[in-house]
C-alpha positions in Angstrom: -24.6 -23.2 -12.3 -22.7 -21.5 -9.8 -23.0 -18.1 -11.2 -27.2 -18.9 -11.1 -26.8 -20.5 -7.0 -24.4 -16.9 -6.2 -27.1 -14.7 -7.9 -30.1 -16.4 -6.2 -27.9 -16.1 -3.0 -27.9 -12.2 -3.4 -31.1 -11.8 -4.1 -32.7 -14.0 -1.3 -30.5 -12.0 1.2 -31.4 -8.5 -0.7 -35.2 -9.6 0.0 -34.6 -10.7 3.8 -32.8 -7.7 4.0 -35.6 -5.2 2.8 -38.1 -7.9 4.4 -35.8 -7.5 8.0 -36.0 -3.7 7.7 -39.6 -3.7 7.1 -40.3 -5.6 10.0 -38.5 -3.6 12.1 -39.6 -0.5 11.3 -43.6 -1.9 11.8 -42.2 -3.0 15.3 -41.1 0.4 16.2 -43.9 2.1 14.8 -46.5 -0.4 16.9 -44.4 0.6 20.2 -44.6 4.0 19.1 -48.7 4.0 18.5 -48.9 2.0 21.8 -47.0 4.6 23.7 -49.6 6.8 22.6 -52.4 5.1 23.2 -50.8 4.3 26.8 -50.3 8.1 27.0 -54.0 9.0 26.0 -55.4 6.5 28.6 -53.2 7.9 31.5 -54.3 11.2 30.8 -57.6 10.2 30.7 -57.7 8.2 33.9 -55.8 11.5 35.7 -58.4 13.9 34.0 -61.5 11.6 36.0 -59.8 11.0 39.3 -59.1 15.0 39.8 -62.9 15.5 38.8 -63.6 12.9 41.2 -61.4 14.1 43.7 -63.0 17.9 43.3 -66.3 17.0 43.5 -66.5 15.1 47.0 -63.9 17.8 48.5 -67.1 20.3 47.5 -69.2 18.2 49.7 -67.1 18.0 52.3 -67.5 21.4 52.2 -70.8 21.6 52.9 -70.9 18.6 55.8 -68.2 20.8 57.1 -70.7 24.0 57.1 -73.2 21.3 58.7 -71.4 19.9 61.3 -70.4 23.7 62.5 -73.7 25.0 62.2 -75.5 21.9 63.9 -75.2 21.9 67.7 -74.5 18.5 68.7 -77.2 18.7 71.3 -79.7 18.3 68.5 -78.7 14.7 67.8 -81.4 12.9 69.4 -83.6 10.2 68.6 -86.8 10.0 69.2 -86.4 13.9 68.8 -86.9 16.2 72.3 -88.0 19.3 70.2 -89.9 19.0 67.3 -89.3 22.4 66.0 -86.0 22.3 66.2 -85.8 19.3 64.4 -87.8 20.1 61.0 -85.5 23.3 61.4 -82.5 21.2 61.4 -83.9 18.5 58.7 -85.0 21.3 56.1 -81.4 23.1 56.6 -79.6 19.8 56.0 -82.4 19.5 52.9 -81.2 22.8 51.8 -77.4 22.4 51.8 -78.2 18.6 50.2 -79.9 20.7 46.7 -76.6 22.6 46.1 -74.9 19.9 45.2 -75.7 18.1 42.2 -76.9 14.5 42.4 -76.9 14.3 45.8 -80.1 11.6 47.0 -80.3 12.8 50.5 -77.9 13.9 53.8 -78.6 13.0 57.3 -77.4 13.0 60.9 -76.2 10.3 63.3 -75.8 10.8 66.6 -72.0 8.9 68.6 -74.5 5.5 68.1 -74.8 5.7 64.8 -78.6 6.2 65.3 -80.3 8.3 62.2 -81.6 11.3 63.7 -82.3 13.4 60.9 -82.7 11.7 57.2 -85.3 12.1 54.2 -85.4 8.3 54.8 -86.2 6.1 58.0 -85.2 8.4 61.3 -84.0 6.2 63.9 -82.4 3.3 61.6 -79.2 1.9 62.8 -76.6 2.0 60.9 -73.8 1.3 63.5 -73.4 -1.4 61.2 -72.6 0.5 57.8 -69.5 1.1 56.3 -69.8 4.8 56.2 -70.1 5.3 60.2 -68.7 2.5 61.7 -65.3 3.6 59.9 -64.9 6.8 61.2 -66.3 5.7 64.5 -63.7 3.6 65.3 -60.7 5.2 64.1 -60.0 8.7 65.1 -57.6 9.7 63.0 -60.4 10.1 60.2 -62.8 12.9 59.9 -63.9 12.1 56.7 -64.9 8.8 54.6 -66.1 8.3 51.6 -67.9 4.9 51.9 -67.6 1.9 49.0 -70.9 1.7 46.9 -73.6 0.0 49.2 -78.0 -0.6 48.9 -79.5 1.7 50.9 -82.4 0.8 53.4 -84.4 2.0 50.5 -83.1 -0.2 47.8 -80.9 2.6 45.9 -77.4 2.4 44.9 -75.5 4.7 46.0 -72.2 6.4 47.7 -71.9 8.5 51.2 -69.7 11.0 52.6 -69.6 11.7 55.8 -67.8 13.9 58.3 -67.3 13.7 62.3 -68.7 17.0 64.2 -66.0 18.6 66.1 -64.4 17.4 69.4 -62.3 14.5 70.4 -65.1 12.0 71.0 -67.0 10.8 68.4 -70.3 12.5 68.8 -71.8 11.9 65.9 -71.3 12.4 62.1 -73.4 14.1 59.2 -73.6 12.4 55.7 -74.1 12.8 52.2 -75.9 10.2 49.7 -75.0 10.7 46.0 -76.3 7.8 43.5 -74.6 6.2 40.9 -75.6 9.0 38.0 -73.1 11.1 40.2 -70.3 8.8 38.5 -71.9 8.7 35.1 -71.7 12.7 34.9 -68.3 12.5 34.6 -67.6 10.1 32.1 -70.4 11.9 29.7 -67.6 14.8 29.0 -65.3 12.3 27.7 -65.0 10.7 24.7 -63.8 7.3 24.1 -63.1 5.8 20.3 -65.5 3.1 18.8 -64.7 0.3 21.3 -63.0 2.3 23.9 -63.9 1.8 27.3 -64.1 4.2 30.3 -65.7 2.3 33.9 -65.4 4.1 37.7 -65.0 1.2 40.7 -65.2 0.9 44.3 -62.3 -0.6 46.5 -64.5 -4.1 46.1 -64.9 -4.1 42.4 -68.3 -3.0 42.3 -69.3 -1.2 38.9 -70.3 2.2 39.6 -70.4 3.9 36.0 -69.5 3.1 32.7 -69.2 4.2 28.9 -70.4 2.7 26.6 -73.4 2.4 29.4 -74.5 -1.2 30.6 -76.8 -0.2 33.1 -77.6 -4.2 33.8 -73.7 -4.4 35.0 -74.2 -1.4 37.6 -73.4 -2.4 40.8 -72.6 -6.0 40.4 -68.5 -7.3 41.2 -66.5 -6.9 37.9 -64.5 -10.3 38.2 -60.8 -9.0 36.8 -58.4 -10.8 38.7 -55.5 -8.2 37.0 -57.6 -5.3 38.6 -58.2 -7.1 41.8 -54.8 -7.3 42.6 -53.9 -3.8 41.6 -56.5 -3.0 44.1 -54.7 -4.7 46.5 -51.4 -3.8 45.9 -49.2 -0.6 46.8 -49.5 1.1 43.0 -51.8 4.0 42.5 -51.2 3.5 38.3 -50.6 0.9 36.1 -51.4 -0.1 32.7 -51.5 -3.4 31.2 -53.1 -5.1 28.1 -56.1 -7.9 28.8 -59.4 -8.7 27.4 -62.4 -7.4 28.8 -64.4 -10.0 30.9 -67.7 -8.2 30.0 -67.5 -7.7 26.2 -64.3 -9.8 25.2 -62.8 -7.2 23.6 -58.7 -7.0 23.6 -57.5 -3.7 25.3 -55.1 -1.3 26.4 -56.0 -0.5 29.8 -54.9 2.4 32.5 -56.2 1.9 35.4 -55.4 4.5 38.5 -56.7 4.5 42.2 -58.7 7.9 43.1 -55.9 9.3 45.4 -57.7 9.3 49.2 -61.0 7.8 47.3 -62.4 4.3 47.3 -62.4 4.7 44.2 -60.3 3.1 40.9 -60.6 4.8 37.1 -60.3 2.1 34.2 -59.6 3.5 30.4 -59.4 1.0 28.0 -58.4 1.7 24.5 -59.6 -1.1 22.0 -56.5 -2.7 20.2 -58.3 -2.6 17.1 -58.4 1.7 17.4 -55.3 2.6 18.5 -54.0 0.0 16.0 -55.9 1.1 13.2 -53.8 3.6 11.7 -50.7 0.7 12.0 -52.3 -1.6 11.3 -52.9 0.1 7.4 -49.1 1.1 7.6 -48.8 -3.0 7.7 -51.3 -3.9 4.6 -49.0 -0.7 2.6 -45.7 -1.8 3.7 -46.6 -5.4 2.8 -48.1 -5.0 -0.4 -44.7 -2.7 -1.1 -42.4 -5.6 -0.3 -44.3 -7.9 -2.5 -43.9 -5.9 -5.0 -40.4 -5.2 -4.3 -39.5 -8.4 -4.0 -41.2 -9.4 -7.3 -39.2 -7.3 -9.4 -36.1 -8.8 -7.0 -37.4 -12.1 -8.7 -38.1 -10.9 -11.8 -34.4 -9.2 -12.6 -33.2 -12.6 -11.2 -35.3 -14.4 -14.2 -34.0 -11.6 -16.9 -30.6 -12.0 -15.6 -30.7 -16.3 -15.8 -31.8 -16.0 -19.2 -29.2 -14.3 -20.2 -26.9 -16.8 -18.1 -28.5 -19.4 -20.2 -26.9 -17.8 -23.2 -23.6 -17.5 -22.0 -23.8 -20.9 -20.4 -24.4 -22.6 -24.0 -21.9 -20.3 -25.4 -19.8 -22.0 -22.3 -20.4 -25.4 -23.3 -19.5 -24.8 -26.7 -16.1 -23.4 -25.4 -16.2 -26.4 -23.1 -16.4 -29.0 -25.9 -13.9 -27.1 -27.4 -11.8 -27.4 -24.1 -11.9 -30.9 -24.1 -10.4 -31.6 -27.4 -7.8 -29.5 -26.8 -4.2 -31.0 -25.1 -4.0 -29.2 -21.8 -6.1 -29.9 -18.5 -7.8 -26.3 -17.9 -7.3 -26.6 -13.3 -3.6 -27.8 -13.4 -2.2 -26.9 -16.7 -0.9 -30.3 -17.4 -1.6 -32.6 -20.5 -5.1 -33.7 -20.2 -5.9 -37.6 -21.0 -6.1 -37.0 -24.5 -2.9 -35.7 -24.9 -1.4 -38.9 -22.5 -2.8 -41.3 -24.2 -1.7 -39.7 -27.9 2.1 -39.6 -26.7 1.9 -42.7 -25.0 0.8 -44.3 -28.5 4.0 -42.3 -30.2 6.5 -42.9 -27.5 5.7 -46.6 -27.3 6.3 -46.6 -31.1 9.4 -44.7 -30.8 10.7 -46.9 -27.9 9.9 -50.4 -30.5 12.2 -48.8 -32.5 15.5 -48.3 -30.3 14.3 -51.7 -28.4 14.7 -48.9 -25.2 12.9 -49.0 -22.1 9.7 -46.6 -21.3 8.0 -46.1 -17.4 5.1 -44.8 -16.7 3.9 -43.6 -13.0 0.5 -43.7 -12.0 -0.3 -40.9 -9.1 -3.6 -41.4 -7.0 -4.0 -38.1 -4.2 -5.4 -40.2 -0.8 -8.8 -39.6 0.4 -9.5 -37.1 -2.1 -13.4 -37.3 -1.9 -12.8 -36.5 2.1 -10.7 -33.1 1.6 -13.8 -32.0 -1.0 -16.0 -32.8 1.4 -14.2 -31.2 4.6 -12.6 -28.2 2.9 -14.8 -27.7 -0.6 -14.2 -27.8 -3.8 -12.6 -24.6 -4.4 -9.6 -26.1 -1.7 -9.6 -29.5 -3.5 -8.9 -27.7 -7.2 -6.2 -25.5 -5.5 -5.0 -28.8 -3.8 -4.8 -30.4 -7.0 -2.8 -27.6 -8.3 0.0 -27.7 -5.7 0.4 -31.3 -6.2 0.4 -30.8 -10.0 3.6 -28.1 -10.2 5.1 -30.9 -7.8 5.1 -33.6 -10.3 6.0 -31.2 -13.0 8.7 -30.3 -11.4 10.5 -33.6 -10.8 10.2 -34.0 -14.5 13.6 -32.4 -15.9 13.8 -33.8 -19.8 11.3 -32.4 -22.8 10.3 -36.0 -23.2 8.7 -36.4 -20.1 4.9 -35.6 -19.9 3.0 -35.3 -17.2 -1.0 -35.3 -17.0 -4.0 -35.2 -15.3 -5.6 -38.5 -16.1 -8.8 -37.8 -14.6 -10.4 -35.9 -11.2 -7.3 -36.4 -8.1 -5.2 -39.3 -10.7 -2.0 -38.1 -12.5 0.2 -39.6 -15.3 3.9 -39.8 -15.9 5.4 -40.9 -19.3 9.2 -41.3 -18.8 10.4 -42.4 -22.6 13.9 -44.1 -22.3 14.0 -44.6 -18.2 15.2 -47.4 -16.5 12.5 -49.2 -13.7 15.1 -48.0 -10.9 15.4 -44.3 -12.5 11.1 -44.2 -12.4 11.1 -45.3 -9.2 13.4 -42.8 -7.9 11.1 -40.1 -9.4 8.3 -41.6 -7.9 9.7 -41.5 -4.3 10.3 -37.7 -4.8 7.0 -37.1 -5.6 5.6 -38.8 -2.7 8.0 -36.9 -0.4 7.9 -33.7 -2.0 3.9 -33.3 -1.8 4.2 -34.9 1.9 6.4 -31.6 2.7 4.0 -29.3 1.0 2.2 -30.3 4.4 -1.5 -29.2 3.0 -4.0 -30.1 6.0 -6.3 -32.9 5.2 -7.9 -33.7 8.4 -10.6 -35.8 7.3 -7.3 -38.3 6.2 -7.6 -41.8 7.5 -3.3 -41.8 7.7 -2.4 -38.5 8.8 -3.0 -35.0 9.0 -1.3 -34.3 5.6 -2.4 -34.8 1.8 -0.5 -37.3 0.8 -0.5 -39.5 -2.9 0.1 -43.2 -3.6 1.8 -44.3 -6.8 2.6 -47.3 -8.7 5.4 -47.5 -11.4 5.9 -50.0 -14.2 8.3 -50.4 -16.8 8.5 -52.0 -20.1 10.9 -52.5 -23.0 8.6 -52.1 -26.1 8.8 -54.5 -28.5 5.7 -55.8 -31.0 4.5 -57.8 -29.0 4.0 -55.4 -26.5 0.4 -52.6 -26.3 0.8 -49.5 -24.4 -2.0 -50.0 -22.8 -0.3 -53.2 -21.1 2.1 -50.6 -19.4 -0.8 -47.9 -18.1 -2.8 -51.4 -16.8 0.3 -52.3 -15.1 1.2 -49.2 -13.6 -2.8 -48.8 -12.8 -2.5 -52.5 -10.8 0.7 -51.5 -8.7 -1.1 -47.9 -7.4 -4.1 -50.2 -6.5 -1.4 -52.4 -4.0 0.1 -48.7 -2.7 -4.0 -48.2 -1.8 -4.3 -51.6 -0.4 -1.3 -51.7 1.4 -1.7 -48.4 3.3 -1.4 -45.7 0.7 1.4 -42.9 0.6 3.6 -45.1 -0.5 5.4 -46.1 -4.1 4.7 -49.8 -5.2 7.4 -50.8 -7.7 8.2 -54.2 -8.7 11.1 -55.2 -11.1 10.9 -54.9 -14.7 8.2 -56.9 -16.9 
């Protein structure tokens, strides 16, 4: 049985082992895949926001070749010369074509008054984002605005830049729509259910990929981007689920440096897992198989036990009918009781006295139970030699009645001569000192013994003297234990 709980043992922890290995390697190799993926999406992110970045400083190049070709004096509304004015518009026209996607540039005058525009001349826009900002702060001499309506319904993005001087004496602009955005993300690519989407500074959607042109223009409501908008970073990366499509990313997310502008690549979990997440079905169905031929040596290997076990219990049948206790050495019970039987009838005939001591170890079931069984059998051993050894003639026998009780036969001993034995024993185990702290008396292992004596005669059983000797180690129990109980002779 033991030999069957010990194998199990090994194998259970030889599976938990491979199992814990397993497990960790699955975990490294997911942190590894997900510093890829994190890799891929910052590159990704860095890639956009330099196209981004290149683009609008090309049109500042050509509001900077406007605003130092168009004389200030020519920003008037309602115009002075009409002449000079289509000259002025179809130049501003011209420079507007060389840039791709461009809707339209204009002219403001220091009120913010359109004085040249393919849309409405003389509309106000002292109100819009993309003049009033550089208006009112003269350290800037060029703003991108945040994606606005236009006064003729179109989404779109300007650019503008102050003409030259200290005052603020106007500004030309540049109008690109949203398909200005979607360019870049075309060159691109993005796995399955990857996700690449361009914002302003107020969350509006400006271009996306996988395209959802009905989400153009509306507030993404991300309260994870929101803040990253709002907070010092210009990267970050994070894992969330997508409020539009509910899919579970890993997202990079970077502000366009100097730009209103923030770039979001989202790697689906289910992509940049997909090659781990196969590694995971492989490595499991390798530790099940693993661990079923674990299980299945185990099984060979407990049949085989089975065999020796009965060939055990044979030897332990045989054991038992043999004369000598197997832990302690001693006589076993079957050998006491036999030369009990022969002493007795040996002592009827010299009419001589014969003792027998009766040797209980205290709170036995308590030192198993604190210590274990292995501790109890080598306890019983030590206390064993003891009583052996206070036994000097051939005649005496000592044995192991049965589990912590032992057995003196003293042929030809006097009551006083037993009990003098007895007292030895008691003292000479108390000095082994073995800890037994789960002892109600003492730290110590200690024994309790009772002693009788009889003078055989025929009237007289030996199994009178072993009742009598039992009765007086029940009074050492009851009347404290580790003691000797010895009364005179019967």
């Amino acid at each position: 049985m033991i030999k069957r709980k010990k194998s199990l043992i090994y194998c259970v922890v030889f599976c938990l082992l491979i199992g814990g290995m397993t497990l960790y390697e699955l975990q490294y190799s997911l942190s590894r895949e997900e510093a890829k993926a994190e890799e891929r999406v910052a590159s990704t992110s860095i890639l956009i926001a330099e196209w981004i970045k290149g683009a609008f400083a090309a049109s500042d190049y050509i509001l900077r070749d406007i605003v130092l070709t168009v004389p200030v004096s020519e920003l008037q509304y309602p115009a002075v010369n009409a002449e000079a004015h289509a000259r002025i518009s179809k130049y501003i026209d011209d420079k507007r074509k060389t840039f791709p996607h461009a809707n339209g540039t204009g002219l403001n005058d220091e009120n913010c008054i359109m004085t040249h525009t393919p849309a409405i001349v003389g509309f106000d826009a002292s109100n819009r984002e993309w003049c009033s900002v550089p208006r009112d702060n003269p350290d800037i001499q060029t703003y991108v605005s945040n994606m606005f309506t236009s006064n003729i319904g179109e989404l779109m993005v300007i650019q503008t830049r102050k003409f030259p001087g200290e005052a603020f004496t106007g500004l030309a602009g540049i109008g690109v729509n949203l398909d200005f955005f979607s360019t870049w993300l075309e060159k691109v690519s993005v796995d399955t259910h990857g996700v690449i989407a361009i914002s302003d500074q107020n969350l509006r959607m400006l271009a996306r990929k996988p395209a959802k042109p009905e989400e153009l223009g509306k507030k993404v409501n991300d309260p994870l981007v929101e803040a990253f908008i709002a907070s010092g970073e210009s990267y970050k990366t994070f894992r969330d689920i997508s409020p539009l499509d509910n899919e579970p990313r890993l997202y990079g997310i970077r502000k366009v440096e100097g730009l209103p502008f923030v770039v979001v690549v989202g790697e689906a979990d289910r992509d940049w897992q997909a090659d781990w997440r196969q590694r995971v079905w492989l490595s499991a169905a390798a530790l099940v198989i693993l661990w079923s031929l674990a299980f299945y040596t185990l099984h060979t290997y407990w049949v085989r036990l089975r065999s020796f076990a009965e060939l055990n219990k044979v030897r332990d049948e045989l054991e038992s009918l043999s004369l000598t206790d197997a832990l302690t050495g001693l006589a076993n019970r079957r050998c006491f009781n036999d030369v009990l039987e022969a002493e007795c009838q040996r002592m009827r005939r010299l009419n001589a006295p014969i003792s027998v001591i009766m040797i209980d170890v205290d709170f036995f079931k308590d030192f198993n139970d604190t210590y274990g069984h292995l501790a109890g059998d080598k306890c019983l051993k030590q206390v064993a030699a003891v009583i052996q050894s206070k036994l000097k003639r051939p005649q005496d026998l000592a044995a192991r009645y049965g589990g912590e009780e032992f057995c003196c036969i003293l042929p030809e001993t006097e009551h006083a001569g037993a009990t003098a034995i007895a007292m030895s024993i008691k003292d000479e185990i108390a000095r082994l000192s073995i800890p037994h702290e789960g002892s109600a008396i003492g730290k110590y292992v200690t024994v309790s013994l009772g002693v009788a004596t009889l003078v055989c005669d025929q009237a007289v059983h030996c199994e009178t003297l072993v009742k009598l000797a039992d009765e007086r180690l029940y009074q050492a129990k009851k009347k404290g234990r580790n003691q000797v109980v010895s009364d005179a002779v019967s």
